[in-house]
C-alpha positions in Angstrom: 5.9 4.5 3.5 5.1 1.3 1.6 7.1 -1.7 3.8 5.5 -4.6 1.9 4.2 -5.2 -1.5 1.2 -7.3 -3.5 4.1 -9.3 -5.0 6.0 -9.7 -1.4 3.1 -10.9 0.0 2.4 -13.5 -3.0 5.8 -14.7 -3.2 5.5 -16.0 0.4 1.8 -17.6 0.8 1.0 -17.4 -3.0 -1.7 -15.4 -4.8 -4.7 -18.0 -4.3 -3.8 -17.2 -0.3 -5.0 -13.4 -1.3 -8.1 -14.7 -3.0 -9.0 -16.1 0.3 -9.4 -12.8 1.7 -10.8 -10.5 -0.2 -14.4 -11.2 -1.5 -15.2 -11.6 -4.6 -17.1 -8.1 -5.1 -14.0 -6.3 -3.7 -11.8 -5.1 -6.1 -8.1 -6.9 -5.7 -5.8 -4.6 -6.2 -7.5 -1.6 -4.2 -8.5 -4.1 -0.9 -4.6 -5.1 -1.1 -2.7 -1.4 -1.6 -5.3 0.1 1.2 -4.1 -2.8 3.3 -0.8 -2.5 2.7 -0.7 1.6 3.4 -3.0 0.5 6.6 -0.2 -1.7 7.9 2.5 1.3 6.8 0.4 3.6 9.4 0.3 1.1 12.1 4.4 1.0 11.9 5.6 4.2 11.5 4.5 5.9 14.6 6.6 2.9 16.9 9.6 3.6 14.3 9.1 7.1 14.6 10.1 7.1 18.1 13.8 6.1 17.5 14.5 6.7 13.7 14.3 9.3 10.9 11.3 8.3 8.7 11.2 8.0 5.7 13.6 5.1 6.1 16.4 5.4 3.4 17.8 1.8 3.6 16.4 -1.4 2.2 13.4 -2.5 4.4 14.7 -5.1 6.5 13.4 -8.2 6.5 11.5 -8.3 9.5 10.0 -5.1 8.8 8.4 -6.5 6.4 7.4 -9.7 7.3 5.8 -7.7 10.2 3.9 -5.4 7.2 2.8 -8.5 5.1 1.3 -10.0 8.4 -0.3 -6.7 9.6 -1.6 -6.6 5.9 -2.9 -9.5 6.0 -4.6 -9.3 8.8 -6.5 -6.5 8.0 -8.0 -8.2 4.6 -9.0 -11.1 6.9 -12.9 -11.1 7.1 -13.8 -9.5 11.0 -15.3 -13.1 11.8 -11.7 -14.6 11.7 -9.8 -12.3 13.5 
């Protein structure tokens, strides 16, 4: 499940922020949804343990702060971890 979006992310830090990442031979759109479905793996195994997943509701806002940061964080280069 998808907790976070391109467009979430870029309507906090703005879509330069992304360009910062993600090197110029990588292609955008693919670094960002890999990223994204990487931070969706990360989270569902701790939400597994006490909910039904797929979650039906809205994602709540913390969930996906935590997504856009966990995505994030992945883009970043390995030297700036």
């Amino acid at each position: 499940m998808s907790y976070a979006t391109r467009a979430d992310i870029e309507a906090i830090y703005g879509a330069r922020f992304l360009e910062t990442l993600v090197p110029n031979d990588v292609d955008m759109d693919t670094a960002v949804a890999r990223a994204i479905t990487a931070a969706g793996a990360m989270i569902d195994p701790y939400l597994r343990k006490r909910y039904v997943l797929p979650i039906t509701v809205a994602t709540p806002a913390i969930l996906q702060q935590c997504a856009i940061d966990i995505a994030c964080w992945q883009l970043a280069p390995a030297a700036d971890r």
